[in-house]
C-alpha positions, 0 to 999 in steps of 0.5 A: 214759795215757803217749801222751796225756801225751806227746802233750800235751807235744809240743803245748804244745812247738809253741806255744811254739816260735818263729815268727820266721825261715824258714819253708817257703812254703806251696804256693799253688794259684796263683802269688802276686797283688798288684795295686792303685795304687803311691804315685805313681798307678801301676798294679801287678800283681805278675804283671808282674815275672814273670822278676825275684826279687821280695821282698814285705814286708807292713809298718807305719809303727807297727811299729818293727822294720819301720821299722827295716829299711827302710835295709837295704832301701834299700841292698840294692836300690840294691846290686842295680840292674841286676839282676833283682830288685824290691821290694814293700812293702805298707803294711798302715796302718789310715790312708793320713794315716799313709802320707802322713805317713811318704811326706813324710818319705822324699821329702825323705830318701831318694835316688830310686835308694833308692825302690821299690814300694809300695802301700796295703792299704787302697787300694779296688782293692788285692787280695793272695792272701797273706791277713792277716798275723799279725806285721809285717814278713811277707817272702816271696821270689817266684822268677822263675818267680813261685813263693814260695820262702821266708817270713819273720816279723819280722827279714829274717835275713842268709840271705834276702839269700843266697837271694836272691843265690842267686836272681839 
């Protein structure tokens, strides 16, 4: 009776531990695929930036941590210019009018050299092997071998800029 007491206490301890921060990147069957059309018209696959250290977020323009940490975002790649690394940012909106909305914003408001890759998850030839996301933001950092490395739920924590760093 001890085992199975003990072993439901263990179980309810693991859903109640935290999900946020890093997690161990599951090991994919293949390298991670995005592909569909960027904001500007353009088409994109994330295999293409094979060779560069790759961060992928899944967002929202209703999730206010995700819109919070867009500056940070912005400063780091332009901080980053030069080298190998990209970013790409899957708006995971219900309606493109509010990426459209949210785009109008930016434009007027973010310097060019600031702006980086992003597309619509609801775009009808956009396709992703990350599946859905349970929380927003969901970053994951693709190596230049194009091997996620690392998974991170809610606030991109410093120590994913380090590995990223590390990374480059």
């Amino acid at each position: 009776m001890n085992n199975i007491l003990s072993a439901l206490l263990l179980s309810a301890a693991a859903l109640w531990a935290p999900s946020i921060g890093a997690q161990p990147a599951a090991a994919p069957a293949a390298p991670p695929a995005v592909s569909g059309t960027t904001f500007e018209g353009k088409p994109f696959q994330l295999a293409s930036l094979k060779g560069k250290v790759v961060l992928v977020m899944f967002w929202s323009t209703g999730c206010a941590v995700c819109r919070d940490k867009m500056p940070e975002l912005r400063q780091n790649y332009e901080g980053w210019n030069g080298k190998p690394f990209e970013m790409v940012l899957v708006s995971t909106d219900r309606k493109m009018q509010d990426v459209d909305d949210y785009e109008k914003i930016i434009s007027r408001t973010v310097p060019t050299k600031q702006r980086f890759v992003q597309l619509w998850a609801g775009n009808a030839d956009y396709k992703d092997s990350f599946g859905p996301q349970a929380q927003l933001p969901s970053t994951f950092i693709v190596d230049k071998a194009g091997k996620v490395v690392a998974r991170y739920q809610g606030r991109i924590p410093a120590e994913a800029w380090d590995k990223i760093a590390d990374l480059l």
